[in-house]
C-alpha positions in Angstrom: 6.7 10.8 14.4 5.9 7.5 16.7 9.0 5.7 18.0 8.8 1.8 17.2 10.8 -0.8 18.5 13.3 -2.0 16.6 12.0 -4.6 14.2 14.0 -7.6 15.5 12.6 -7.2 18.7 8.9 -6.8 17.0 9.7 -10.8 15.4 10.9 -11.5 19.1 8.2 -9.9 20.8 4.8 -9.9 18.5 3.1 -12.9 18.1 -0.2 -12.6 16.7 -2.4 -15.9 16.8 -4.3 -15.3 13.5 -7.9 -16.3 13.6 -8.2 -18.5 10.2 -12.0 -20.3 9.3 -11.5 -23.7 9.3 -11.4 -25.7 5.7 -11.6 -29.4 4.7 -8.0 -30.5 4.4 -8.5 -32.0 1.0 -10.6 -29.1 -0.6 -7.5 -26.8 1.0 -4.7 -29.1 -1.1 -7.2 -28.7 -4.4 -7.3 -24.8 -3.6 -3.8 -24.5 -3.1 -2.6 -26.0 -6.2 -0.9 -24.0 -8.9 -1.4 -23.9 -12.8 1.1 -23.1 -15.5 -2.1 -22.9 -17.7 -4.0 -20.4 -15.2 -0.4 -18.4 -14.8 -0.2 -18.0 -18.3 -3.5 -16.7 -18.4 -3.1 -14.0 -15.7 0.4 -13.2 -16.5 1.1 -13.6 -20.0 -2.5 -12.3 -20.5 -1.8 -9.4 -18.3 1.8 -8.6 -20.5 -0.2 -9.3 -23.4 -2.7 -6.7 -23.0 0.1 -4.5 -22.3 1.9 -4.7 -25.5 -1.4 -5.1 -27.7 -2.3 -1.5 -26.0 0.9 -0.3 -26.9 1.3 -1.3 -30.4 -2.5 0.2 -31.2 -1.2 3.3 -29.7 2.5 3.2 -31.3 0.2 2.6 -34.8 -1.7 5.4 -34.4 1.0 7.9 -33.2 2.7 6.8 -36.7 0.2 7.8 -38.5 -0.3 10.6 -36.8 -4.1 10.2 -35.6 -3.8 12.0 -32.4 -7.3 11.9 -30.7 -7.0 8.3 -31.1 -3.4 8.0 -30.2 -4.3 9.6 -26.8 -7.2 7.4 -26.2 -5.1 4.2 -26.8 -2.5 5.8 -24.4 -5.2 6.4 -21.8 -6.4 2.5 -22.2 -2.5 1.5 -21.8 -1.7 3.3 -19.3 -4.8 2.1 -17.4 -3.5 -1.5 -18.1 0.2 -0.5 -17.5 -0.8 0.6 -13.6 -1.9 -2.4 -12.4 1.2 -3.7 -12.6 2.1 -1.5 -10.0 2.1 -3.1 -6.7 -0.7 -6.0 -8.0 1.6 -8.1 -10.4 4.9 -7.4 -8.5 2.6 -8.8 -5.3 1.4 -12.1 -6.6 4.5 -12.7 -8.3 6.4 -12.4 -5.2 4.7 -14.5 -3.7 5.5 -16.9 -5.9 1.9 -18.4 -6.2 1.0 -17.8 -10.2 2.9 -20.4 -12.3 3.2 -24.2 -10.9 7.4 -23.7 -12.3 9.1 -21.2 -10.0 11.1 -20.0 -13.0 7.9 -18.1 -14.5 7.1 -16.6 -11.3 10.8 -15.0 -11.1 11.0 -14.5 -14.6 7.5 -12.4 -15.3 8.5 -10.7 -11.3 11.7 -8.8 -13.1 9.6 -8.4 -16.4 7.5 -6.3 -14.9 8.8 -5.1 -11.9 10.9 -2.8 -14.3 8.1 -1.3 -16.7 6.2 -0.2 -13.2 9.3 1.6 -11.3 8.8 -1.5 -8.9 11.3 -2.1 -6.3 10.9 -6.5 -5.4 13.7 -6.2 -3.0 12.1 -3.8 -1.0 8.3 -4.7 -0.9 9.5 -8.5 -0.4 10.6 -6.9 3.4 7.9 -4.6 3.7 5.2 -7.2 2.8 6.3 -10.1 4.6 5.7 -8.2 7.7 2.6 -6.6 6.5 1.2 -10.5 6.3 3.0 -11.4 9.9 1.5 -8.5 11.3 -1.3 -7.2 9.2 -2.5 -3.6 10.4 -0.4 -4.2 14.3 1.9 -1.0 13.7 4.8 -2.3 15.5 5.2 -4.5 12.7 3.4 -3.3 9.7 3.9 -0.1 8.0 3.4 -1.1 4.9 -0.3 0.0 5.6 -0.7 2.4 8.2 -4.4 3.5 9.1 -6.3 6.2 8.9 -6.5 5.8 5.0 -8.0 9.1 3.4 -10.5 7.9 1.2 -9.7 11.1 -0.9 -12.2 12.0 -4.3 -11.2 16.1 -4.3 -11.6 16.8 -7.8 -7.7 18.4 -8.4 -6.7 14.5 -7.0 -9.3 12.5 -9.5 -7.7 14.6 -12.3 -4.5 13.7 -11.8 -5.3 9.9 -11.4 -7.3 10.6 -14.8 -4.7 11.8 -16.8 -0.9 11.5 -15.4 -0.1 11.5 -11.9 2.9 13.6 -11.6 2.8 14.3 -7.9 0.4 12.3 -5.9 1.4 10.1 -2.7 -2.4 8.2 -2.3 -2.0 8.0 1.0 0.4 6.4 3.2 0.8 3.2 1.7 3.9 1.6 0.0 5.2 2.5 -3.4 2.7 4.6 -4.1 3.6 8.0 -5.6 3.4 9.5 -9.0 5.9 10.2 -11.7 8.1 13.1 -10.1 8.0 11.6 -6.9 8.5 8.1 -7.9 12.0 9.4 -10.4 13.2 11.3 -7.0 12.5 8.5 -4.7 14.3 6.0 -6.8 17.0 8.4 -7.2 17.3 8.8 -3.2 17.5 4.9 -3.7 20.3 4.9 -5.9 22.2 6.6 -3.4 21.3 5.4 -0.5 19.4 8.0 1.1 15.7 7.0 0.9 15.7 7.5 4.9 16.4 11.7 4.1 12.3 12.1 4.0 10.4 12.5 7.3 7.5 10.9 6.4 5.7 7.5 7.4 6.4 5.6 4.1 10.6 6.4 4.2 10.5 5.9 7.8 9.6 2.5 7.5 11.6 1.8 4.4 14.6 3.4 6.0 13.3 0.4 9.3 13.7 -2.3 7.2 16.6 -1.7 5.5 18.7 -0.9 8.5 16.8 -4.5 10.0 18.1 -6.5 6.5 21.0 -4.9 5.5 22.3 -7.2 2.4 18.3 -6.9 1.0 19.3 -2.9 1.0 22.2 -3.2 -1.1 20.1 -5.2 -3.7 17.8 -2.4 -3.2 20.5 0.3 -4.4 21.4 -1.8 -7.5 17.7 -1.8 -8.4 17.3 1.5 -8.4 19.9 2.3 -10.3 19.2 -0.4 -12.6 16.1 1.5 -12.9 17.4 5.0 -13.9 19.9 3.3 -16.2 17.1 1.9 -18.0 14.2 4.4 -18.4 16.9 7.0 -18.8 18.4 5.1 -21.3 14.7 4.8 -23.3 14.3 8.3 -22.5 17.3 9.2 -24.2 17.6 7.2 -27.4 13.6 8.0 -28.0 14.5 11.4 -27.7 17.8 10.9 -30.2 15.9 9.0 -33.0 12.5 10.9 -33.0 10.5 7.9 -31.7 9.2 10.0 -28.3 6.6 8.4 -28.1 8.1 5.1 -26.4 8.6 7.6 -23.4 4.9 7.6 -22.8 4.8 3.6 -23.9 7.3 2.7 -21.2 8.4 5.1 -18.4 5.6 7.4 -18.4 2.6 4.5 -18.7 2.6 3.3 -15.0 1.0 6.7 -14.2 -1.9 7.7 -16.9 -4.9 6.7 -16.3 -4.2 5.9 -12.5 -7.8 5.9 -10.9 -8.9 2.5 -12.0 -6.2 0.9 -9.9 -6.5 3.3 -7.2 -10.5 2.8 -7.1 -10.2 -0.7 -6.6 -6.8 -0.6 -4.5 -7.8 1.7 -1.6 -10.4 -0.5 0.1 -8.4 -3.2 1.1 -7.6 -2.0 4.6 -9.0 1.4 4.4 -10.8 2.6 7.4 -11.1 -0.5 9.1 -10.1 -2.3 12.3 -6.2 -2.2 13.9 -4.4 -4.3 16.2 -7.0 -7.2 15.5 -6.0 -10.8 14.9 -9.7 -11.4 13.3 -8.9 -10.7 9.4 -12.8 -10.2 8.6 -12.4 -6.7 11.1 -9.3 -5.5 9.2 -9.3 -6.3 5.6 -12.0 -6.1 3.0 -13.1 -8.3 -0.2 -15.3 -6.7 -3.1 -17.1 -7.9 -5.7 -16.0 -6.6 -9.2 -16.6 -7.2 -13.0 -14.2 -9.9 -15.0 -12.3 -7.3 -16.5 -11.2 -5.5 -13.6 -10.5 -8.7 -11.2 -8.5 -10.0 -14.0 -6.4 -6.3 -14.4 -6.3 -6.3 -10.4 -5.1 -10.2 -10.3 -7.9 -11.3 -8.4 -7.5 -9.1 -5.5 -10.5 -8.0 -4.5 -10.3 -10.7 -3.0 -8.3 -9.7 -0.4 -9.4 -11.3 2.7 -9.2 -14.4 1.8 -5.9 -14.1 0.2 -4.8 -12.6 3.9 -6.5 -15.8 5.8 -4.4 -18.1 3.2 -1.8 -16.5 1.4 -0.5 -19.3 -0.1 -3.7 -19.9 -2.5 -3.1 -19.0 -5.7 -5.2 -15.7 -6.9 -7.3 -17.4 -9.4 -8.5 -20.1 -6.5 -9.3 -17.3 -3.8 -12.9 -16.9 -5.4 -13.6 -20.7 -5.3 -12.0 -20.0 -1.6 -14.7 -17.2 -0.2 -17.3 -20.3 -1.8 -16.2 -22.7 0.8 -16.0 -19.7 3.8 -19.0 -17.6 2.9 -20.5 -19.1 5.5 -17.8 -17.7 8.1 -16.9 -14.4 6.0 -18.8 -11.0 5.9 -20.5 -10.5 2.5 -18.1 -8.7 -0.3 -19.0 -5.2 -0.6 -19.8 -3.9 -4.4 -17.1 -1.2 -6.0 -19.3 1.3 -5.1 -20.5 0.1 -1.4 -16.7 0.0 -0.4 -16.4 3.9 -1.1 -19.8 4.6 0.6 -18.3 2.1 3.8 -15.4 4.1 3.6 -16.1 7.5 2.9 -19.2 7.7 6.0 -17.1 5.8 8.4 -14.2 8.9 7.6 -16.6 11.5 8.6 -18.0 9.9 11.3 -14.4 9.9 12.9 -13.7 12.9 12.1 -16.2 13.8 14.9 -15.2 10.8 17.1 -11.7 10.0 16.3 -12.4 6.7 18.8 -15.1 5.2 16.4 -14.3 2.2 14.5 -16.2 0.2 11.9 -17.1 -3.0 12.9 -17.3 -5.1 10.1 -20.8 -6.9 10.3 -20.7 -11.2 10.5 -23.3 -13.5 9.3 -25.3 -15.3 11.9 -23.5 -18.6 11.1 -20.4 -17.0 11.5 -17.9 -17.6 14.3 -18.1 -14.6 17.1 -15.2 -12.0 16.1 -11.7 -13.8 17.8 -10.0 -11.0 20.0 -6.8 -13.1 20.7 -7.9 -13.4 24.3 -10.3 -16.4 23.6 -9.3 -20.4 22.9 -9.3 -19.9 18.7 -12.9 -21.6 17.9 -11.5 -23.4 14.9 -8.7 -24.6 13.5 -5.6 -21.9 13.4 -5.2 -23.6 10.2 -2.1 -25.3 10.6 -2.9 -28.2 8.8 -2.8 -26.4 5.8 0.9 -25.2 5.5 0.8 -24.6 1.9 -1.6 -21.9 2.3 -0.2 -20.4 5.0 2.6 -20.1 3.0 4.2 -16.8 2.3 5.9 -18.5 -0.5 9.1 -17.1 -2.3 8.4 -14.1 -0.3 10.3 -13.4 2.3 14.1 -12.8 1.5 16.7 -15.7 3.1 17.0 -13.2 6.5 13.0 -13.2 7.2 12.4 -16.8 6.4 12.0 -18.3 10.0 
């Protein structure tokens, strides 16, 4: 396993002078203003889908109309993973509702129903947006990405995922190995695997100690509470509330994992030019709106204090300065040639085509063409993100 410096020196030591495209200030403040209208939409819409899905399929396991029953679980399920790592992120941000309080509130509303650590992936993300894809201080993404479609793997991700780790990226496992990493939580022994995601886990907690020690309560919080559904639905006959609750998060998996992979997958490292390491799609309304707007992922990594329903209006003003958004399907194809072309030439790395009236690709070794974008603090903002001990 690679040996990284310890991550107070990386704060010490990496700076990365992040190439940003330059905005009009005043479009910037309109972009980076947040709704309690547009929260509720995204959030409360999101929750609400949840529990309408639910209820359709808690009605029809009543009445004891299975084939339907299973189909309604497949369709919450499918709603019930994207709050896996996509509401949990925007949330922690803290960039959804113009009141603080809904942000916090719908984080620990749903942090819960997706086995979602916040304490943890607050850490682990705000250095993956210090230091997006520079290993040193990112591990929250670590390249190559296997853009994997083996049929035993799309299964799984279309029925329950009991045992799949997609790749080494954070939180993502499935059911057994999500219950046995939260247990290693609970007791303080996440750092016992030797792999890439624990390693880097085990980093930040021994970096932030008093953000590990929230971390341990969560997890325990979190066996405590889908045990405790486990076992009174057991008690009283009502079983199927353990597939409503605990077990939802991992049917019906692939949507989320479709749209999820091509962020960063198979593209450019050690860059400080976001349009070489992180990718935007294009995708219908109702899976943007599942996925919390992001597809749009490169803008939300050039200002990550826009709110996810701006970052659309965002890539309007930048298109000019921004490769154009691959399709669903033209992310895959990206991905999937530029993986077999390296396995041949492990050296070769896509180079994400510009438009002609886009800035030349910023190394870090140039004078930055345009602004750095430090006129526009709000959307450089990582929010409510980083815990008190990562906040400078």
């Amino acid at each position: 396993m690679t040996e990284y410096q310890p991550l107070a020196e990386v704060r010490q030591n990496l700076k990365v002078k992040w190439y940003r495209t330059k905005i009009d200030p005043q479009k910037m403040k309109e972009l980076s203003q947040r709704s309690d209208v547009q929260g509720w939409f995204q959030a409360g819409g999101h929750v609400g889908l949840y529990l309408m899905t639910g209820a359709i399929t808690f009605y029809f396991w009543s009445h004891q109309l299975w084939i339907p029953m299973l189909i309604a679980l497949w369709f919450h399920g499918a709603v019930a993973s994207f709050f896996v790592g996509v509401a949990a992120h925007e949330l922690s941000h803290g960039s959804v509702f113009k009141t603080k309080r809904l942000n916090k509130i719908f984080l620990y509303l749903t942090s819960p129903l997706a086995w979602w650590d916040p304490f943890d992936y607050a850490l682990s993300h705000t250095y993956h947006h210090r230091y997006t894809l520079h290993p040193e201080g990112d591990r929250e993404v670590l390249l190559p990405l296997e853009p994997n479609l083996a049929e035993p793997f799309v299964f799984q991700l279309l029925t329950i995922n009991l045992l799949t780790q997609r790749g080494r990226t954070f939180g993502n496992g499935g059911l057994l190995s999500t219950i046995y990493l939260t247990i290693l939580g609970a007791v303080g022994r996440v750092g016992d695997l030797e792999n890439p995601t624990n390693e880097w886990i085990q980093t930040l907690h021994d970096d932030q100690p008093e953000e590990y020690r929230k971390s341990i309560g969560w997890s325990r919080f979190l066996l405590v509470l889908h045990g405790g559904i486990t076992v009174v639905s057991f008690l009283t006959g009502y079983w199927i509330f353990i597939l409503l609750i605990p077990v939802a998060p991992f049917i019906a998996n692939l949507f989320k994992y479709l749209v999820g992979l091509p962020q960063h997958c198979r593209l450019r490292e050690n860059t400080p030019d976001f349009r070489k390491s992180v990718r935007s799609m294009k995708l219908n309304p109702i899976l943007e709106f599942l996925y919390w707007r992001m597809n749009w992922h490169l803008e939300h990594h050039m200002y990550v204090g826009i709110p996810c329903y701006n970052l659309k209006k965002l890539n309007e003003e930048m298109a000019w300065d921004m490769p154009e958004p691959r399709t669903l399907i033209g992310a895959w194809k990206e991905m999937r040639e530029t993986w077999r072309k390296q396995k041949v030439d492990p050296n070769y790395a896509f180079n994400t085509p510009l438009p002609p009236t886009a800035t030349p690709e910023y190394t870090g070794e140039e004078t930055l063409p345009v602004s750095t974008g430090e006129e526009h603090e709000d959307a450089l903002s990582l929010g409510d993100l980083a815990p008190e001990g990562l906040s400078d």
